[in-house]
Biopython code that builds the backbone (N, CA, C, O; Angstrom):
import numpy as np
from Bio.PDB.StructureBuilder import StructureBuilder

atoms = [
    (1, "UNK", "N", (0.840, -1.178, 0.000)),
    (1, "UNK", "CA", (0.000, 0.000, 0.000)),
    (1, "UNK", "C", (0.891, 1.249, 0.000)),
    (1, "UNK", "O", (1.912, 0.996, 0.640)),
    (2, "UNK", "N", (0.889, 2.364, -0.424)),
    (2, "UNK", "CA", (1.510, 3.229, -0.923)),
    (2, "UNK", "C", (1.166, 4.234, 0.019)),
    (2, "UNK", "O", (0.051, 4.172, 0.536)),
    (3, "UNK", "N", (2.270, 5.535, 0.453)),
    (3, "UNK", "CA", (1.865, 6.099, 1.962)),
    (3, "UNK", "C", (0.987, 7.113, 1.372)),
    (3, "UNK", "O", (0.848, 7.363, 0.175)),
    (4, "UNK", "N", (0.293, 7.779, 2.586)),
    (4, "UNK", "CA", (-0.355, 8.806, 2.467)),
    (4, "UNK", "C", (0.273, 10.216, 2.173)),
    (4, "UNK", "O", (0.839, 10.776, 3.112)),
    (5, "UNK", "N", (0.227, 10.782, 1.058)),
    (5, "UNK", "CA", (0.877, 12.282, 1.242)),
    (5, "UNK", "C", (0.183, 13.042, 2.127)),
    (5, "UNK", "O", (-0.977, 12.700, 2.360)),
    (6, "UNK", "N", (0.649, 14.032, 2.695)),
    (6, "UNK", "CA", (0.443, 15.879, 3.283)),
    (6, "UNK", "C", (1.099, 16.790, 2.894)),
    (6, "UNK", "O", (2.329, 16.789, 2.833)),
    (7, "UNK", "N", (0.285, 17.787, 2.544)),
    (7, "UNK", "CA", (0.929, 18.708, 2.134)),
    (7, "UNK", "C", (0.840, 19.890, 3.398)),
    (7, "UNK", "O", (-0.082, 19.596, 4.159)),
    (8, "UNK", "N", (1.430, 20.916, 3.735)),
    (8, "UNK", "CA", (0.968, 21.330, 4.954)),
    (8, "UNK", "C", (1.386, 23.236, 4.191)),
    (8, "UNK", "O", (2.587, 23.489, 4.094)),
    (9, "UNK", "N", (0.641, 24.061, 3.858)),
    (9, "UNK", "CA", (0.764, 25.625, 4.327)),
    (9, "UNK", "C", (0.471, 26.436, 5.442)),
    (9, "UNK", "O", (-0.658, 26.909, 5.577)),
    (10, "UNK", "N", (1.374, 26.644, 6.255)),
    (10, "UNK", "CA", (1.489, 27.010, 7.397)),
    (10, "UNK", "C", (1.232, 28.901, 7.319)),
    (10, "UNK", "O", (0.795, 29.495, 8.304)),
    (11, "UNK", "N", (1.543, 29.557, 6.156)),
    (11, "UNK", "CA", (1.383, 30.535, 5.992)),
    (11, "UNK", "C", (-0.627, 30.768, 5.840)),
    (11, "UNK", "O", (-1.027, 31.931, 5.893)),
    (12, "UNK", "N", (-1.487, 29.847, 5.699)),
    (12, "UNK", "CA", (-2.756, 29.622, 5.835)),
    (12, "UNK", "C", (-3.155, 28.660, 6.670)),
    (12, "UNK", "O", (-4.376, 28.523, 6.756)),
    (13, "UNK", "N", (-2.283, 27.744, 7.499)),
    (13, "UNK", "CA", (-3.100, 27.322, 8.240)),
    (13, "UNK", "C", (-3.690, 25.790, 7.540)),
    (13, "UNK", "O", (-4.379, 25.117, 8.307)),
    (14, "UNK", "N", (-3.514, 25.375, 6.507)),
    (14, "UNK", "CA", (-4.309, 24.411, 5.879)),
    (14, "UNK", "C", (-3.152, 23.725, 5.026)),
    (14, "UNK", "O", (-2.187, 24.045, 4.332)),
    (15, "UNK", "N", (-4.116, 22.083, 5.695)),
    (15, "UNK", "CA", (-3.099, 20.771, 5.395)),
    (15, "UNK", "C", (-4.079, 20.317, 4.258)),
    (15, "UNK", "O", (-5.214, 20.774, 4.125)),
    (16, "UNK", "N", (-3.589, 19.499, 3.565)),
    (16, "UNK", "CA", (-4.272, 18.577, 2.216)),
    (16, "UNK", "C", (-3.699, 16.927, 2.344)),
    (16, "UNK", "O", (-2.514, 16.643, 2.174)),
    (17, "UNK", "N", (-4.448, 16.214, 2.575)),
    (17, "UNK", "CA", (-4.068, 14.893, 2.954)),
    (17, "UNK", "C", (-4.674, 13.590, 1.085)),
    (17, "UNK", "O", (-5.790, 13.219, 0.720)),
    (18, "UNK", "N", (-3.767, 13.434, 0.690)),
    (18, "UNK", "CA", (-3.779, 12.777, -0.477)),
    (18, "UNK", "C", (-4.333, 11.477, -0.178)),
    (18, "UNK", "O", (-4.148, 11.245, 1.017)),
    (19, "UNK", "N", (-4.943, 10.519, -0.766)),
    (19, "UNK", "CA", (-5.175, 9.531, -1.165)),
    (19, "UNK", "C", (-4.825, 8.679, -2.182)),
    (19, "UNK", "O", (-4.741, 7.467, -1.980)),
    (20, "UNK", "N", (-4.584, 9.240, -3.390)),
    (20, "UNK", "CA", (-3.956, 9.285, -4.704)),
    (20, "UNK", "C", (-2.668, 10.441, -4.845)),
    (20, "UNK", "O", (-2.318, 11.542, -4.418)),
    (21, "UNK", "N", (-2.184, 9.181, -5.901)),
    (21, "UNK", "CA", (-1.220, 10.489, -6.491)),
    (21, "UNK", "C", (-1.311, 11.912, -6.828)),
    (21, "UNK", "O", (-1.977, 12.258, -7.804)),
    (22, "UNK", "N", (-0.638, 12.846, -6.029)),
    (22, "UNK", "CA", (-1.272, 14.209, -6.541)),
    (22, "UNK", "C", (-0.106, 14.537, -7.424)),
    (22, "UNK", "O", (0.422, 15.606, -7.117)),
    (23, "UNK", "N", (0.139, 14.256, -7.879)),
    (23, "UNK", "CA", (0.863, 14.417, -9.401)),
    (23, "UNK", "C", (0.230, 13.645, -10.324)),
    (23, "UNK", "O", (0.699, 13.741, -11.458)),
    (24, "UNK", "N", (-1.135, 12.555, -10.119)),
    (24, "UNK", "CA", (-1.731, 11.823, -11.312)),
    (24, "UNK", "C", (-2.938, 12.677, -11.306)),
    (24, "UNK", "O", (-3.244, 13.529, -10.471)),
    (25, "UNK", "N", (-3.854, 12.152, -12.836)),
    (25, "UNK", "CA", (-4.654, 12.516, -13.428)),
    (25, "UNK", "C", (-6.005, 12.167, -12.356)),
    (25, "UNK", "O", (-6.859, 11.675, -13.094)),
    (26, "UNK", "N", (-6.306, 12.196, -11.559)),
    (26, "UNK", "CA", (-7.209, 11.922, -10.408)),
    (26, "UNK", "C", (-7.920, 13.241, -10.275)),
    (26, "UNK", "O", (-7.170, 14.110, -9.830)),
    (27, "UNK", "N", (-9.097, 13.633, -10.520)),
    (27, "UNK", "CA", (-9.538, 14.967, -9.973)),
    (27, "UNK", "C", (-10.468, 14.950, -9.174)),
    (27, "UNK", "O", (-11.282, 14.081, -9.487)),
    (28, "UNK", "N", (-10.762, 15.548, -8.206)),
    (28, "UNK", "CA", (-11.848, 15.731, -7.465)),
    (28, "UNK", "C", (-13.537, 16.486, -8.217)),
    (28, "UNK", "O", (-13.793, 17.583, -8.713)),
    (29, "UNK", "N", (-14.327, 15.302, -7.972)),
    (29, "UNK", "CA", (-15.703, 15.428, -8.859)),
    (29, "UNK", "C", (-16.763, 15.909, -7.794)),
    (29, "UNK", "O", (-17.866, 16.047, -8.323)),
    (30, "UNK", "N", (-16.752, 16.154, -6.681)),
    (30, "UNK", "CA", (-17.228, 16.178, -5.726)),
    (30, "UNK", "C", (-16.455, 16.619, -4.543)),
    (30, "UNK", "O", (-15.412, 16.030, -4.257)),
    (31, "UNK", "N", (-16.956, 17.774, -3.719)),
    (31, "UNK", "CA", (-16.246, 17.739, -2.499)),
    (31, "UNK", "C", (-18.241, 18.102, -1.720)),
    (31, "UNK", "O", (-19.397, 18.383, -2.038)),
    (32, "UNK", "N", (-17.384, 17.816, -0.648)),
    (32, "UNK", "CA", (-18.432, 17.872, 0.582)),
    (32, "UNK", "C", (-17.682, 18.341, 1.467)),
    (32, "UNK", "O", (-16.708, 17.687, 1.839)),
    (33, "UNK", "N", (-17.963, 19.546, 1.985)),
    (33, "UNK", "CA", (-17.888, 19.980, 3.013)),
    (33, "UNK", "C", (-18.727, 19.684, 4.252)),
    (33, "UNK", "O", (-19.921, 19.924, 4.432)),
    (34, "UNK", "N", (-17.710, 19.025, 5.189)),
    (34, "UNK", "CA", (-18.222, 18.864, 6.840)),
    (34, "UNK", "C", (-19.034, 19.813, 7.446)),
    (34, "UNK", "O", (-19.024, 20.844, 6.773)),
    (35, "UNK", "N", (-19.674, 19.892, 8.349)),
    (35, "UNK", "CA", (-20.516, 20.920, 9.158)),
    (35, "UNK", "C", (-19.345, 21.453, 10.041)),
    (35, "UNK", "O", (-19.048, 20.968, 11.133)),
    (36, "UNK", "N", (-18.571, 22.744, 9.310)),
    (36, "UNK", "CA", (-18.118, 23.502, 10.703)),
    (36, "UNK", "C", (-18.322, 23.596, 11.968)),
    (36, "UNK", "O", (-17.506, 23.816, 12.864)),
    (37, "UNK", "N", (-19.640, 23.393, 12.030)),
    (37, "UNK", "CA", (-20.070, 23.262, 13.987)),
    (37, "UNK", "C", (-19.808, 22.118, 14.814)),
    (37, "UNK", "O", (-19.450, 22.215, 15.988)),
    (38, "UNK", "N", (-20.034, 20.740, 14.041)),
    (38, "UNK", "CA", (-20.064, 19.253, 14.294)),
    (38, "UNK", "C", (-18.519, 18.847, 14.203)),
    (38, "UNK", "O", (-18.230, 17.772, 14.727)),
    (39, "UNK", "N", (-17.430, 19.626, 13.563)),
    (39, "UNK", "CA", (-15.919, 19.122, 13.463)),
    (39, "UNK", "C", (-15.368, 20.199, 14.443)),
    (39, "UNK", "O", (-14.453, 19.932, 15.222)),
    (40, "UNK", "N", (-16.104, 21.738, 14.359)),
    (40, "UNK", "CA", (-14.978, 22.873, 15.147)),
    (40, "UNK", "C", (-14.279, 23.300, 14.338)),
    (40, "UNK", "O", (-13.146, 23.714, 14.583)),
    (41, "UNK", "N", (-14.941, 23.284, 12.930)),
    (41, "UNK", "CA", (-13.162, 23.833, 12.070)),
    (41, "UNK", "C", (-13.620, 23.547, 10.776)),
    (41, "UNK", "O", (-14.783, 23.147, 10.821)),
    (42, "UNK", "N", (-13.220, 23.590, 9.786)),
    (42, "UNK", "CA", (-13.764, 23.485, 8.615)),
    (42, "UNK", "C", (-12.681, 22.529, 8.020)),
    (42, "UNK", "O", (-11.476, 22.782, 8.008)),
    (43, "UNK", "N", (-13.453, 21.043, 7.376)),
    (43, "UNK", "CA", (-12.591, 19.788, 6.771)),
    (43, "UNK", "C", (-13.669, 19.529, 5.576)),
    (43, "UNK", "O", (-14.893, 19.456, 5.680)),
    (44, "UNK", "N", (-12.727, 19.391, 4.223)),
    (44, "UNK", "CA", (-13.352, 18.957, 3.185)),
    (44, "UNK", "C", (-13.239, 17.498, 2.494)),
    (44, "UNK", "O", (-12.118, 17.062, 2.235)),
    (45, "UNK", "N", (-14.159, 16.898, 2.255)),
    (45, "UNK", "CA", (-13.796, 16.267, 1.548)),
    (45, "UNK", "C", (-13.926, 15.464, -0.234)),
    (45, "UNK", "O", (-14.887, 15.220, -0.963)),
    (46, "UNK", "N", (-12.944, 15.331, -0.324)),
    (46, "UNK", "CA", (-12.711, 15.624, -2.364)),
    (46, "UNK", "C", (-13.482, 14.058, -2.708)),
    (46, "UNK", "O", (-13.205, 13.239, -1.831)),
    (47, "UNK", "N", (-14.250, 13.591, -3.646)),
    (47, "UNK", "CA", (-14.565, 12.589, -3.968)),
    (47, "UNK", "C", (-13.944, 12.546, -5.825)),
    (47, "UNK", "O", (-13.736, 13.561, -6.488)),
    (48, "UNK", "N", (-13.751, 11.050, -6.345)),
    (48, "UNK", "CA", (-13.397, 11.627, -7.350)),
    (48, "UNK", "C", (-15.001, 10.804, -8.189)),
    (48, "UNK", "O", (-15.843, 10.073, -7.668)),
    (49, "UNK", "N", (-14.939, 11.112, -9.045)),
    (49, "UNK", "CA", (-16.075, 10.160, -10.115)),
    (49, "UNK", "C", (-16.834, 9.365, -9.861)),
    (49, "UNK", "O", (-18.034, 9.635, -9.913)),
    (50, "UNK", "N", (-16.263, 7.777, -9.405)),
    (50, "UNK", "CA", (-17.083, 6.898, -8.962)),
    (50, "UNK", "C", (-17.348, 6.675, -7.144)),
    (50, "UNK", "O", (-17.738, 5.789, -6.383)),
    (51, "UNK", "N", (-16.896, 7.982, -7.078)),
    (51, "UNK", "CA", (-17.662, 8.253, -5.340)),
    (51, "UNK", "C", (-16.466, 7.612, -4.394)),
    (51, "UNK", "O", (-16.801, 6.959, -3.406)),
    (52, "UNK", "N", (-14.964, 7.819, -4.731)),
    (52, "UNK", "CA", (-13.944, 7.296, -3.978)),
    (52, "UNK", "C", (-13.949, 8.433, -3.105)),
    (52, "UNK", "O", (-14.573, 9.463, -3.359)),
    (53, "UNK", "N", (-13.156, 8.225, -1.928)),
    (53, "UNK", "CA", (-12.227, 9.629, -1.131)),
    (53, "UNK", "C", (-11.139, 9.544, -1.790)),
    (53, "UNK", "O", (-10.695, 8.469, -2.193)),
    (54, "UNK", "N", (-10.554, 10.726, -1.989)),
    (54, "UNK", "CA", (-9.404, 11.103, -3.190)),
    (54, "UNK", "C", (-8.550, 11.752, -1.968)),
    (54, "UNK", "O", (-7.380, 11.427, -1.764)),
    (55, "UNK", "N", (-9.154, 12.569, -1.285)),
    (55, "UNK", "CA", (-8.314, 13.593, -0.492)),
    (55, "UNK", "C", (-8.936, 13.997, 0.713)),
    (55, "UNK", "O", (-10.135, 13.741, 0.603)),
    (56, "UNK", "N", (-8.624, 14.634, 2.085)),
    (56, "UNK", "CA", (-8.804, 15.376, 2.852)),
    (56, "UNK", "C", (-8.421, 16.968, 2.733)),
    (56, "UNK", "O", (-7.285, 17.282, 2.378)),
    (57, "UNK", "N", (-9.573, 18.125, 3.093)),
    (57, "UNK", "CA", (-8.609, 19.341, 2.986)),
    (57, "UNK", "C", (-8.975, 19.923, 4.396)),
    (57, "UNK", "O", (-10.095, 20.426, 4.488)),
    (58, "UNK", "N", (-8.419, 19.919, 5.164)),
    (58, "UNK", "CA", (-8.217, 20.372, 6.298)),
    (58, "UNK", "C", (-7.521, 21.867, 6.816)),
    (58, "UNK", "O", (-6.340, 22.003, 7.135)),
    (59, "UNK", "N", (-8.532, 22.912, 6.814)),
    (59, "UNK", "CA", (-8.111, 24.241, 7.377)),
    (59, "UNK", "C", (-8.199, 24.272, 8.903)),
    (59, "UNK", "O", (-8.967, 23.513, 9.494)),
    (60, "UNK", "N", (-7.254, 25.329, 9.680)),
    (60, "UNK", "CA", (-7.551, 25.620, 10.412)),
    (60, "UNK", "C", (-6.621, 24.056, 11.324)),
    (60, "UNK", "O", (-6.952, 23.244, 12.188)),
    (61, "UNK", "N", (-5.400, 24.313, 10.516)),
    (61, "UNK", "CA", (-4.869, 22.745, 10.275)),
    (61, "UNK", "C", (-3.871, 22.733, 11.949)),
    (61, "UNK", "O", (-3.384, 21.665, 12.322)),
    (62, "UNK", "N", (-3.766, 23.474, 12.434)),
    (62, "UNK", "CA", (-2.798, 23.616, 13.651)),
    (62, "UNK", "C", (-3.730, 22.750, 14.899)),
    (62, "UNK", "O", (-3.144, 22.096, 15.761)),
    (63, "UNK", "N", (-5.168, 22.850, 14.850)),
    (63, "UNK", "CA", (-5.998, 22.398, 16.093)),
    (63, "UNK", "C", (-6.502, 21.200, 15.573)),
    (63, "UNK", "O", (-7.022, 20.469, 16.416)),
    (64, "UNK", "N", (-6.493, 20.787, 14.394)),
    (64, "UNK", "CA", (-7.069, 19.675, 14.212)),
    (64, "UNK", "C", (-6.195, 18.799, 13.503)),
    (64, "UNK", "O", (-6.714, 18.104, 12.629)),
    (65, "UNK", "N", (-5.357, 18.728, 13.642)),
    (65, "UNK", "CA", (-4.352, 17.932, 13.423)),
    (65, "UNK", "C", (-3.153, 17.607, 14.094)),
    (65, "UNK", "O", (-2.822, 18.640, 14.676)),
    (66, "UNK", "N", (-2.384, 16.780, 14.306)),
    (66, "UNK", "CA", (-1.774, 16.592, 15.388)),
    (66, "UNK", "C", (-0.004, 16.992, 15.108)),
    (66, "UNK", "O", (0.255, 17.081, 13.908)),
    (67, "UNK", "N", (0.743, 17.142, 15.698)),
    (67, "UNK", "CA", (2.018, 18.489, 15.296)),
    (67, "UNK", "C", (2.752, 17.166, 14.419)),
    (67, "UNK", "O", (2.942, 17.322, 13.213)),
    (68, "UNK", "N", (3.063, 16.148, 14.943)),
    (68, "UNK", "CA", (3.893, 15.128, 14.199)),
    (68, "UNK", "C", (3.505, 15.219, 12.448)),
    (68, "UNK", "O", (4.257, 15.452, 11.501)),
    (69, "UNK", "N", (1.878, 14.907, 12.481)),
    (69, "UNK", "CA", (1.842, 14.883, 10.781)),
    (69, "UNK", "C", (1.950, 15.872, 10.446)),
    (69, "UNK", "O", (1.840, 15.840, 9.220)),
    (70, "UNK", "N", (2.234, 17.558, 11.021)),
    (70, "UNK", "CA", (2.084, 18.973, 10.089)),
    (70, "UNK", "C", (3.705, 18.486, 10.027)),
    (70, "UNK", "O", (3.860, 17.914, 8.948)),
    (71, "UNK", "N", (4.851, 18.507, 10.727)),
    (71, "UNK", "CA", (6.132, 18.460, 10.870)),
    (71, "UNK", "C", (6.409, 17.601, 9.610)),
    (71, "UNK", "O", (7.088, 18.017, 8.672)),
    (72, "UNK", "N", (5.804, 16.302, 9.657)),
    (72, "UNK", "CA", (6.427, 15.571, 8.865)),
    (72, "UNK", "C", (5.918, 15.861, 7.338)),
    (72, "UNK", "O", (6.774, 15.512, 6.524)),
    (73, "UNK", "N", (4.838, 16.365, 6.795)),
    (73, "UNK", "CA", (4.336, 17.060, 5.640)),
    (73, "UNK", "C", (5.429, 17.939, 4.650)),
    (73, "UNK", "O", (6.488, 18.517, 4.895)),
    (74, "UNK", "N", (4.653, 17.744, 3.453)),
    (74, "UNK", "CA", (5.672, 18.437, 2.409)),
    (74, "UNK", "C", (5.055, 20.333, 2.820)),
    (74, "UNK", "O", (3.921, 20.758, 3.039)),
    (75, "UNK", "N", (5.834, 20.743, 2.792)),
    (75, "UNK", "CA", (5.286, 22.254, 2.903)),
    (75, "UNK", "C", (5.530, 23.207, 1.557)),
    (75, "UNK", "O", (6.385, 23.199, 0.671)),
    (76, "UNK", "N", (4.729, 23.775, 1.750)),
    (76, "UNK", "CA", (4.037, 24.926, 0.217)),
    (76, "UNK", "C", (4.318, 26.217, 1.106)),
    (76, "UNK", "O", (4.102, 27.142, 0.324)),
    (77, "UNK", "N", (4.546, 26.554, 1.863)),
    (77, "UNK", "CA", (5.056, 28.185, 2.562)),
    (77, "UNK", "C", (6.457, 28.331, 2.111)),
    (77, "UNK", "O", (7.052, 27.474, 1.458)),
    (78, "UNK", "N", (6.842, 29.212, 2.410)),
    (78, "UNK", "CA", (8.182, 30.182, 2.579)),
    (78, "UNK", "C", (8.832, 28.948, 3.706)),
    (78, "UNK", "O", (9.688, 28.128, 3.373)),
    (79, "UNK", "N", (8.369, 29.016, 4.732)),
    (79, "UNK", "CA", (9.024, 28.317, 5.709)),
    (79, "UNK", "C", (9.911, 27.054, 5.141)),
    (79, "UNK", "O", (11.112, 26.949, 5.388)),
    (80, "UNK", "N", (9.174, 26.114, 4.352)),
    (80, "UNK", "CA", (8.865, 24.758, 4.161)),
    (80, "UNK", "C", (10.230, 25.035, 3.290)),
    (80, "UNK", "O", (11.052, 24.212, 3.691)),
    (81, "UNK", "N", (10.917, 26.004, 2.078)),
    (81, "UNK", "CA", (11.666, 25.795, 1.212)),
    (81, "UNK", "C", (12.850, 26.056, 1.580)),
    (81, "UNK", "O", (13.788, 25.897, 0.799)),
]
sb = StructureBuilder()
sb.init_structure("model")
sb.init_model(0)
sb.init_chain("A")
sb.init_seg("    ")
for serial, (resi, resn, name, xyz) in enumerate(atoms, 1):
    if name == "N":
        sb.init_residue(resn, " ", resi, " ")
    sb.init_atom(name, np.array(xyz, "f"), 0.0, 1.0, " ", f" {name:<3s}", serial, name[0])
structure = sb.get_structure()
């Protein structure tokens, strides 16, 4: 089984948790957004075509996520390069 990517921007606050290759042709056909009130935070999630989970998008990524997976994530900020 092939690992999970993260991507983590710390300059916004918001992680992206892969399922698929995010360098392949996979697109998200569907997202659903969670009930902000029922999570505390706003988490999306990407479906692709035949109704898979493709991805997690997780804002507001510092409280709802735990420090090990932001640390260990590829980062998209200034910081990260």
């Amino acid at each position: 089984m092939p690992d999970v990517k993260v991507t983590y921007d710390k300059s916004v606050n918001a992680a992206y948790i892969y399922f698929t290759d995010p360098q392949g042709s996979v697109r998200s056909a569907h997202t659903y957004p969670c009930n902000p009130i029922d999570v505390d935070g706003m988490i999306n999630l990407d479906f692709d075509e035949q109704g898979r989970l493709i991805g997690i998008e997780v804002l507001a990524a510092t409280s709802k996520l735990p420090e090990y997976v932001l640390q260990a994530a590829e980062r998209l900020d200034s910081e990260g390069s």
